[in-house]
C-alpha positions in Angstrom: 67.0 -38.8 40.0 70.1 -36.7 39.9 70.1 -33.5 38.0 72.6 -35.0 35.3 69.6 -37.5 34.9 67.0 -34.5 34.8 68.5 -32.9 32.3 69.7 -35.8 30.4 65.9 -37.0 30.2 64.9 -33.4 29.4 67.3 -33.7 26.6 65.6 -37.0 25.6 62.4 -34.8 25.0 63.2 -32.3 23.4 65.3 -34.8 20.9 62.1 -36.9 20.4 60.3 -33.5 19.6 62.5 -33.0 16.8 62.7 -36.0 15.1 58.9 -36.0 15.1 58.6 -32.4 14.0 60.8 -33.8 11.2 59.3 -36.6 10.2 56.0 -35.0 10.0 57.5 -32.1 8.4 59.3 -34.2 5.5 55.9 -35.9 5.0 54.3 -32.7 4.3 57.2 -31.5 1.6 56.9 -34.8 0.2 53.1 -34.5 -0.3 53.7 -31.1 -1.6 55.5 -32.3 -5.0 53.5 -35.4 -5.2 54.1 -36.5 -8.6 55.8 -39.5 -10.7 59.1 -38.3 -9.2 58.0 -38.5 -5.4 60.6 -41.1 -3.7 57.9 -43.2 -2.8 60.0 -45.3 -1.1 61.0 -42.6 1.3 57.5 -41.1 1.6 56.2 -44.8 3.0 59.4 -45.1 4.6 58.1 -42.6 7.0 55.8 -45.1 8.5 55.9 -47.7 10.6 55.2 -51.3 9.1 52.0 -51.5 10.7 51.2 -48.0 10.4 47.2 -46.8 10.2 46.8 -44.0 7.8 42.7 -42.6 7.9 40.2 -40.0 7.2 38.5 -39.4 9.7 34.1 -38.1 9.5 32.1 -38.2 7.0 33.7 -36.3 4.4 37.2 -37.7 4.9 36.5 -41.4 5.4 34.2 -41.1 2.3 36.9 -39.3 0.6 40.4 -40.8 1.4 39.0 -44.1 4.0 41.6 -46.1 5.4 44.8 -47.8 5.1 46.7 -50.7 7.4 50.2 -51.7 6.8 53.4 -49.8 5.4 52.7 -51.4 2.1 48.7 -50.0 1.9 49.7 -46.5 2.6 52.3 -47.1 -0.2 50.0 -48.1 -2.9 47.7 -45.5 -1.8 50.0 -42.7 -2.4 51.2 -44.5 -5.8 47.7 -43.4 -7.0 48.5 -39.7 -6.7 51.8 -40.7 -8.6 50.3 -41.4 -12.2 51.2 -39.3 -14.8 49.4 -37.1 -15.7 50.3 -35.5 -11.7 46.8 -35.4 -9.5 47.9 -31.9 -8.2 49.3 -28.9 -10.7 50.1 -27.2 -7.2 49.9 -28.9 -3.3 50.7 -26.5 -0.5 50.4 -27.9 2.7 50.5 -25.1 5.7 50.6 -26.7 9.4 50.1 -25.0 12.8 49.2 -25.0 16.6 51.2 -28.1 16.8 51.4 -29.9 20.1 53.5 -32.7 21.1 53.7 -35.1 23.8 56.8 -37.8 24.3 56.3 -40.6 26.5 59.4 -42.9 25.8 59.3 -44.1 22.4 55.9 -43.1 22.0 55.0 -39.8 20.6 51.9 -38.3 19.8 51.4 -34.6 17.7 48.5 -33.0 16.8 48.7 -30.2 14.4 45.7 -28.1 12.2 47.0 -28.2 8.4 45.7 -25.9 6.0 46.0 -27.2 2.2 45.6 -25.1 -1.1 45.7 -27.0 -4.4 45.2 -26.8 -7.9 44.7 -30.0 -9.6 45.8 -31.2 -13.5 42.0 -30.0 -14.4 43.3 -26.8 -12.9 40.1 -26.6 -10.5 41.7 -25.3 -7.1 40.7 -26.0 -3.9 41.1 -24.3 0.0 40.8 -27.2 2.8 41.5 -27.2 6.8 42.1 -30.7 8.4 42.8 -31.9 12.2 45.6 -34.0 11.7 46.6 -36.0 14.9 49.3 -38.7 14.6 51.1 -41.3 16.7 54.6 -41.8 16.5 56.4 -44.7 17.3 60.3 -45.5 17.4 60.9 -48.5 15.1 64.4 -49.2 13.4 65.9 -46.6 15.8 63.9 -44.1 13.8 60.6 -42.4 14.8 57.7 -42.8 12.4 54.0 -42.5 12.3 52.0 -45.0 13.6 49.0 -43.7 13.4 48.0 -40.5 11.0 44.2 -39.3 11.1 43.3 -36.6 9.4 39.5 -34.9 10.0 38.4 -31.9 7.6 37.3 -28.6 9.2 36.2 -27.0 6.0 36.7 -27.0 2.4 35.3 -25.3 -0.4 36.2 -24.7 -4.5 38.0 -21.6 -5.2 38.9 -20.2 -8.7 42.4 -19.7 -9.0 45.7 -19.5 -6.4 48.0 -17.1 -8.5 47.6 -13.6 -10.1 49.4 -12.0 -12.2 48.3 -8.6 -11.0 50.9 -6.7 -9.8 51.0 -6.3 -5.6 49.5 -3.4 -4.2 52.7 -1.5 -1.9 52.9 2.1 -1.0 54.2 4.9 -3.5 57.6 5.5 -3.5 
């Protein structure tokens, strides 16, 4: 392989990387604002036709269970899209994110961190193992696979203070 080639599959990589840091990353503003007004057809859109979405262990597959098919994963998120909104506040935080590229295969595994308030304004602190496939379909990559698997959750009483901030005298 020349070094034109090298670099030219290197370039591939690093391309793929981004469009599935994107995708994953659009998915997780989308979820943030999940209401009546989500573009639904957008959020499915990120999947792939035959797309998996899961909870995975006990808590999660009891919780969210399991979805096959573009159109499954659709109606699944319409639920959260009933007025009055599921979630008065959704804040999805993601990190130590790896990702592998194999052609048009990707796969990414990230640890999200999610704080909500919901319309009964209870509020909630969870951590999840998310790992996904990603597949190249319609010249676009999407997820194939999406597993999610809580670490921890637990009730907490309220997100926002009004208290004023603690910083140094001036």
């Amino acid at each position: 392989m020349s070094d034109l080639q090298q670099l030219e599959a290197r370039l591939r990589v690093f391309e793929a990387q981004q469009a599935v840091r994107a995708c994953m990353n659009r998915y997780m503003a989308l979820c943030d604002a999940l209401d009546a007004n989500t573009p639904l057809e957008e959020l499915a859109g990120l999947f792939t036709r035959d797309a998996v979405w899961e909870g995975k262990g006990a808590k999660y597959a009891k919780s969210f269970g399991g979805y096959r098919g573009r159109e499954a994963i659709r109606a699944m998120f319409a639920t959260y899209m009933q007025p009055p909104a599921h979630f008065a506040l959704n804040v999805h935080f993601l990190t130590s994110e790896l990702i592998s590229v194999d052609a048009e295969q990707a796969s990414g595994s990230w640890i999200m961190l999610q704080t909500s308030t919901f319309a009964n304004q209870t509020s909630h602190l969870n951590a999840a193992r998310l790992t996904v496939r990603f597949a190249v379909e319609e010249g676009q990559w999407r997820m194939a696979h999406f597993q999610t698997e809580n670490l921890f959750g637990r009730p907490i009483s309220a997100w926002n203070s009004e208290a004023p901030l603690p910083v140094p005298s001036r």
